[in-house]
C-alpha positions, 0 to 999 in steps of 0.5 A, a space after each residue: 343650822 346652815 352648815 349642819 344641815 350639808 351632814 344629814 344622810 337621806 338614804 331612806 327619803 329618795 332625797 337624791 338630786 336628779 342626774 340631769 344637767 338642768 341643774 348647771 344651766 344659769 338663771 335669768 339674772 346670770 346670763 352673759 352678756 359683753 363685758 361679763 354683766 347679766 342680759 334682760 331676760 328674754 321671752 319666747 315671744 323675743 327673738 335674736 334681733 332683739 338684742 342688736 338695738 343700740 342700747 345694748 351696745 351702750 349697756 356693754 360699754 358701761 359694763 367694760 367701764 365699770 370692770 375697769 373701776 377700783 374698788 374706791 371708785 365704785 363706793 364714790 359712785 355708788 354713794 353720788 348715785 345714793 346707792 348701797 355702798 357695802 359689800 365686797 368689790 365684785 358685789 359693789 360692779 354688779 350692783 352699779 352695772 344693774 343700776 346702769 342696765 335698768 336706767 338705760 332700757 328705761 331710757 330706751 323707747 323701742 324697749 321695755 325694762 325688765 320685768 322687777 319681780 316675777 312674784 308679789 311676795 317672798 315667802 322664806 323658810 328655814 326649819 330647824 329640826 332634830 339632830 345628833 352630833 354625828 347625824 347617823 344614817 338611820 336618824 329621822 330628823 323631825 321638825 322642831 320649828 316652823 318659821 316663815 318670813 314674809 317679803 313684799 316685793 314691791 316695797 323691797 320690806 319684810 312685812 310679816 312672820 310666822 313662828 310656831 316649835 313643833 312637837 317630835 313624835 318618833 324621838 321626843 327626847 331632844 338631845 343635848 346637841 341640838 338643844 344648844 345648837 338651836 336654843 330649843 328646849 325640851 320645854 318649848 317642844 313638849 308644849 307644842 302641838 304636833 306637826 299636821 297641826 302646825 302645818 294647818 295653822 301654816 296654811 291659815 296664815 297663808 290663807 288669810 294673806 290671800 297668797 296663791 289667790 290675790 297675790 302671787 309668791 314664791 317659797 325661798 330657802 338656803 339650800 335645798 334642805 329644808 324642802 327636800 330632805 326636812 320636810 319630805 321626812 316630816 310629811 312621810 312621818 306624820 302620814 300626810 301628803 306633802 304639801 303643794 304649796 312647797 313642791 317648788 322653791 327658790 334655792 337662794 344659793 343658786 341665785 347668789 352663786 349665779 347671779 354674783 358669779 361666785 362658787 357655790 363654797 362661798 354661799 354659806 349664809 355667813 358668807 353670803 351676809 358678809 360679802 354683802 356687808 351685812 352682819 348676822 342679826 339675832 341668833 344663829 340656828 334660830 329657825 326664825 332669825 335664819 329666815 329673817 337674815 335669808 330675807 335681807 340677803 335676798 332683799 338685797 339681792 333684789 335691790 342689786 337687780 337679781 330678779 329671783 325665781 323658782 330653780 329647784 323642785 321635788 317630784 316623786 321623793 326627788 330633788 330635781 332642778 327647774 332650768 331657766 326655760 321654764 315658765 314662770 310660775 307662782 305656788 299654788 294656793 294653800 290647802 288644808 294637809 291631807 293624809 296619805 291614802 
């Protein structure tokens, strides 16, 4: 429920984004360097001088060169160097020219490649949740359904999932809206269980995938909805703390946006897929498949040279950025939900 989610009001949660620019600084895969490609990301431990050894300068010409191509060009390149050759021309450069960056630092013996991944897994969120047509103001949305889709970074594959419909409390009664928008019915929500036992279940199964202890990961999301305003509602609702586990998240628009370097109108999922060259797989406004087609955007992403990282964060009700500058962390590992003193 992508585009539905932009008209819900947060007047009552304090899901008001934070007034600071860190939200306008780009991230590690959208730096600028010559020629308009993104530079390796740089650590504090980096300085300046780094950056003056002859592989860079190559990295530039090879950038200038592929600015230069034609989109026919591109896609006999891309298939001589069997790689993906879907998607609209500005993807096809930046695909070709990460492919040229990662081969020539690997190259390089004074340099070490970039780092692939920061995290282990991926783990993508969507909610879908109560709704009216017009979303007044004093509507509290609740969750409906809880999906998660898990991406084995390394292997570049979804490798599991998780689905559970979730029982509203405050307003039981699905409307007639939402039903058909999302395909969840009256039926499917009256046999769910509550919210905190949803969220138990959730945590098991992050548990059991020793995710925040043996491997590291990271919760990704379209937009920052789900995190902010859906699920910081839900936990005030149902009178348990939010979860720390989901206080930070990658928002796959930001990265997208910067990383392709297109505007954030061009970041709905149905556009992202398209300008990929992927199509839309299942049902559209399914929690579950909307978590899984979120997943091939940000497989591919990856798989284009993106290495994706938390950007966002909520703090005290609020939705703040998380700059480029900030240590790179995975989330912590589940907990058991506890209520509100």
């Amino acid at each position: 429920m992508d585009e539905h989610k932009e008209n819900i009001h947060t007047k009552d949660v304090n899901g008001k984004m934070s007034n600071t620019k860190e939200d306008e600084k780009t991230e590690p895969c959208s730096r600028i360097c010559p020629e308009g490609e993104s530079a390796p990301q740089v650590t504090p431990s980096q300085s300046s001088s780094d950056f003056s050894h002859p592989v860079y300068k190559e990295i530039s010409l090879a950038n200038g060169h592929i600015n230069r191509m034609t989109k026919d060009e591109l896609r006999i390149k891309l298939e001589a160097l069997q790689l993906d050759t879907r998607g609209v021309k500005d993807v096809m450069k930046k695909r070709l020219k990460s492919h040229y960056k990662k081969q020539k630092l690997m190259q390089s013996s004074t340099e070490s490649s970039p780092t692939d991944t920061y995290y282990d897994y991926i783990c993508v969120v969507d909610f879908e949740a109560t709704c009216e047509e017009d979303n007044p103001s004093d509507f509290h949305h609740e969750i409906i359904e809880f999906p998660m889709v898990l991406i084995n970074t390394h292997t570049l594959e979804i490798v599991d999932s998780f689905q559970e419909y979730v029982k509203p409390e405050l307003n039981p009664q699905l409307s007639d809206f939402c039903v058909k928008l999302t395909g969840i019915t009256q039926k499917m929500v009256e046999e769910a269980d509550v919210f905190p036992a949803v969220l138990q279940r959730v945590v098991d199964w992050l548990q059991e995938r020793e995710l925040g202890t043996k491997y590291k990961y990271a919760i990704l999301t379209d937009g920052a909805w789900d995190m902010s305003k859906f699920l910081n509602i839900q936990c005030r609702l149902s009178k348990i703390r939010y979860p720390q586990f989901a206080k930070k998240w990658i928002n796959i628009r930001k990265s997208y946006g910067n990383f392709y370097k297109v505007p954030r109108t061009q970041t709905k999922l149905s556009t992202m897929l398209e300008k990929l060259g992927l199509k839309y797989e299942g049902r559209p406004h399914s929690g579950l498949d909307d978590s899984k087609n979120i997943a091939r955007i940000a497989l591919r992403m990856l798989q284009d040279g993106c290495q994706l990282r938390v950007n966002e964060r909520i703090h005290a009700g609020q939705l703040l950025s998380v700059p480029s500058s900030a240590p790179v962390e995975g989330a912590p590992a589940p907990h058991s939900p506890r209520s509100r003193d």
